[in-house]
C-alpha positions in Angstrom: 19.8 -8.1 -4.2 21.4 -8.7 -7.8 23.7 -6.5 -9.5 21.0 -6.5 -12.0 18.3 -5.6 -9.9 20.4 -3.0 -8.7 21.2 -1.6 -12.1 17.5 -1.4 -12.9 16.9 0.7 -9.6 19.9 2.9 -10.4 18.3 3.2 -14.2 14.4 3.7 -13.0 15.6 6.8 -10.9 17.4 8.7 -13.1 13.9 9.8 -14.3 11.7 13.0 -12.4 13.0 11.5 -9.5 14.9 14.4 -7.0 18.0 13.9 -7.7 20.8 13.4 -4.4 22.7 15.5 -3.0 26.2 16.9 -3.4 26.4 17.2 0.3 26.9 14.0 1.9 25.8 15.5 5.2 22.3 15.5 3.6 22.7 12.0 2.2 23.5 10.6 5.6 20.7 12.3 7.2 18.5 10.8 4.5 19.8 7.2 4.9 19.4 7.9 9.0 15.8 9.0 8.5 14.9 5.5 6.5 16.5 3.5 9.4 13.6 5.5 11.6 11.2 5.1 9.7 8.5 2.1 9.7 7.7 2.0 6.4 11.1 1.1 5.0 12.7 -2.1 6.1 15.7 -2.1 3.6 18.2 0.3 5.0 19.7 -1.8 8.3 22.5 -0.2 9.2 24.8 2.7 8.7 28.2 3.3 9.8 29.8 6.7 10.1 33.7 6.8 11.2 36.2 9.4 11.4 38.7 8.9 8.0 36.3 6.6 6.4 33.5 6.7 3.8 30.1 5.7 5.0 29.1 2.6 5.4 25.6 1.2 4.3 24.0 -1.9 4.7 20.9 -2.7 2.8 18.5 -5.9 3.0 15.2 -7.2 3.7 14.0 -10.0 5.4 12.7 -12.0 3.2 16.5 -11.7 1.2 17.9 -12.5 4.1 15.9 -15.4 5.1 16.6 -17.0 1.5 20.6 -16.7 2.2 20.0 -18.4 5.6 18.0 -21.4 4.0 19.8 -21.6 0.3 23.3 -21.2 1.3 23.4 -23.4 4.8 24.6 -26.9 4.8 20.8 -28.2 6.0 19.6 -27.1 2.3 19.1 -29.5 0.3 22.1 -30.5 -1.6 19.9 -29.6 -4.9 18.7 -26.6 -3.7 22.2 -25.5 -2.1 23.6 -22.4 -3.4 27.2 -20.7 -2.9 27.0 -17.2 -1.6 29.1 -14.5 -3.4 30.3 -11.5 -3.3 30.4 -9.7 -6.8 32.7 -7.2 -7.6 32.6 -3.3 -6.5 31.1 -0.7 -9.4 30.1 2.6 -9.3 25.9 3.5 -8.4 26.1 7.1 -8.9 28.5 8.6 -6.4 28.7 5.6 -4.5 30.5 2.7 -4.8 28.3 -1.1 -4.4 29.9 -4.3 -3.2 27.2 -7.0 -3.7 26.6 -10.8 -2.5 24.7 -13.0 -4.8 23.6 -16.4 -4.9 21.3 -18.3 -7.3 17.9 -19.3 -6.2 17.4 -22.9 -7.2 13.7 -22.8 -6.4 12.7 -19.8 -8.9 11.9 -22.0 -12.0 12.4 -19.4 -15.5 
């Protein structure tokens, strides 16, 4: 996902939306609840450790299919992208480390 694509998420749901929690407790149970549940496939993992802030990581597998073919050394050298990681900023009260790359095939 882009940091763009993530800034319009973080923008559309500051509407009627609910907003979160103070209590992490609650937002933990919420992200456990998504990794349960069939219908979302964008929450893969969360890690909870003593003396650390949670851990989240979020995908799907169609974005992580594209990293697998654009960013392997069997792409194309055309088509070949370099994987990033952007920096760390602020989504709410959570703090977003993102890895891009640029998809050669998507044509503006």
């Amino acid at each position: 996902m882009c940091l763009y694509q993530v800034k319009n998420v973080a923008s559309t749901t500051h509407s009627d939306a609910p907003k979160s929690s103070p209590n992490i407790a609650d937002e933990i149970q919420t992200l456990m609840l998504k990794l349960t549940s069939a219908d979302d496939d964008f929450v893969q993992s969360l890690f909870v450790q003593l003396h650390r802030s949670p851990a989240v990581i979020l995908y799907t597998d169609e974005q992580n299919q594209d990293l697998r073919t654009l960013c392997s050394k069997e792409c194309l050298p055309a088509l070949r992208s370099i994987l990033s990681v952007d920096r760390t900023f602020n989504l709410s009260a959570l703090f977003v480390t993102v890895m891009v790359h640029r998809n050669r095939k998507v044509i503006r």
